[in-house]
Structures are given as C-alpha cells and as structure tokens.
C-alpha positions in Angstrom: 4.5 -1.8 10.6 6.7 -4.3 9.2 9.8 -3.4 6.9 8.0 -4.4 3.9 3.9 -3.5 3.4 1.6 -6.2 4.0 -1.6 -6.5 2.9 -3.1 -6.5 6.4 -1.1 -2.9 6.6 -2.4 -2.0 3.1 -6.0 -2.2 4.5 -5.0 -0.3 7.7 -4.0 2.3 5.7 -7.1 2.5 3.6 -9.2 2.8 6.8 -6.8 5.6 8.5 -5.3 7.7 5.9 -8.8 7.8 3.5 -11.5 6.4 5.3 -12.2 3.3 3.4 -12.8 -0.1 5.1 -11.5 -3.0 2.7 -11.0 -6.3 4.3 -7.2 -7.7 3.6 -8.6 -10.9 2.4 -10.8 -9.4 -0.2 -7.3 -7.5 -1.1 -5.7 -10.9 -1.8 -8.5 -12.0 -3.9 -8.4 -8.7 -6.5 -4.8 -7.7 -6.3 -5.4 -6.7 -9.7 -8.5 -4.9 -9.3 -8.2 -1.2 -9.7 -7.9 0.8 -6.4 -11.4 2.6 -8.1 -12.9 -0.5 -7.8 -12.3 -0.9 -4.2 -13.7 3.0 -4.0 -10.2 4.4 -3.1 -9.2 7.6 -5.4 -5.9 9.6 -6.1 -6.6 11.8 -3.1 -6.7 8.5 -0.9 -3.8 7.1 -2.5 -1.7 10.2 -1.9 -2.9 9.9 1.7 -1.4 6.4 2.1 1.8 7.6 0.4 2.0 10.3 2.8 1.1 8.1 6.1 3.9 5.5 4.7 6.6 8.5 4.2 5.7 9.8 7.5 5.7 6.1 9.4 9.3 5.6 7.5 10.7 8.6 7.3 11.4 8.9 4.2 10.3 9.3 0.6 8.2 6.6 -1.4 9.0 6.1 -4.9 7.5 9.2 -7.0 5.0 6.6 -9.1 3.8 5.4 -5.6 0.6 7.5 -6.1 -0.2 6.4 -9.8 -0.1 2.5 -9.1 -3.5 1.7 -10.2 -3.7 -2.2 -8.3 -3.3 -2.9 -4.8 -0.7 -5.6 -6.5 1.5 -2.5 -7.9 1.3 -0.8 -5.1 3.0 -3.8 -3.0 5.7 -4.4 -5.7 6.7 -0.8 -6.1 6.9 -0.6 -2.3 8.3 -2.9 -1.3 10.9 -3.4 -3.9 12.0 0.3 -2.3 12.2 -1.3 0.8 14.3 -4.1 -0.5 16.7 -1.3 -1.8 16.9 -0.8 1.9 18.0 -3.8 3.0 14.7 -4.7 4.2 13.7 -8.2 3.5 10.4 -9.3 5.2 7.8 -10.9 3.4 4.9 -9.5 2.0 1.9 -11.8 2.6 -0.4 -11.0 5.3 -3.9 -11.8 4.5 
C-alpha cells in the first residue's frame, strides 16, 4: 500500500476487510455517493479502518468510520498521512 490511500486500495479493502466487490473506476465516477449506495455499512467501514490501522500501525483519525463518501474517506485519510510526512498522490483508478 502506498503512503497515501488510493482508490485502487480503497476497493481492495472493500473486497478483503467486508466482502464487497466495487470496481475502483466506478469509485472515481461516485466519489460522492454514499458508501450505502455502494452496499458497504458501518460494520464494513470499521473493518477498513481496522485493516488500515493494522497495515500502518497506527491509529486513523477517530471520524474515519463516520465518513459517509468514498471522497471523505480519501481526504480524511490521507490528509493524516500528510501529517506524516507522507506525500504520494491519491489517484489510482
């Protein structure tokens, strides 16, 4: 995984950490879709948040799990990353 989340990596992480198969470009179409509307609940969500804590070892921001778009998501994210010192883009599909 890169230093920032991609939305390739987002999609990954829909199909390991809750089962759900969304392809990245449909992601980059509806960024502002709800994560409902791609059939991805709070459990699922909290799943991702957990795979990414575990793959970076360390904590995402605590409204990681509320972000209700896939475009949130990435911003919220990634600006945590940037707080790192982590500057990779965050295109991908």
């Amino acid at each position: 995984m890169t230093a920032q989340l991609t939305l390739n990596e987002l999609a990954a992480l829909m199909k390991s950490a809750a089962g759900l198969t969304v392809d990245p470009k449909e992601l980059a179409n509806r960024q502002d879709a709800t994560f409902a509307d791609f059939g991805l609940d709070s459990l699922g969500l909290l799943g991702i948040v957990g795979e990414l804590e575990n793959r970076q070892g360390r904590p995402m921001p605590t409204d990681a799990e509320r972000c209700k778009t896939p475009r949130d998501f990435l911003a919220l994210v990634n600006t945590n990353s940037n707080t790192a010192n982590d500057t990779v883009p965050t295109t991908g599909a």
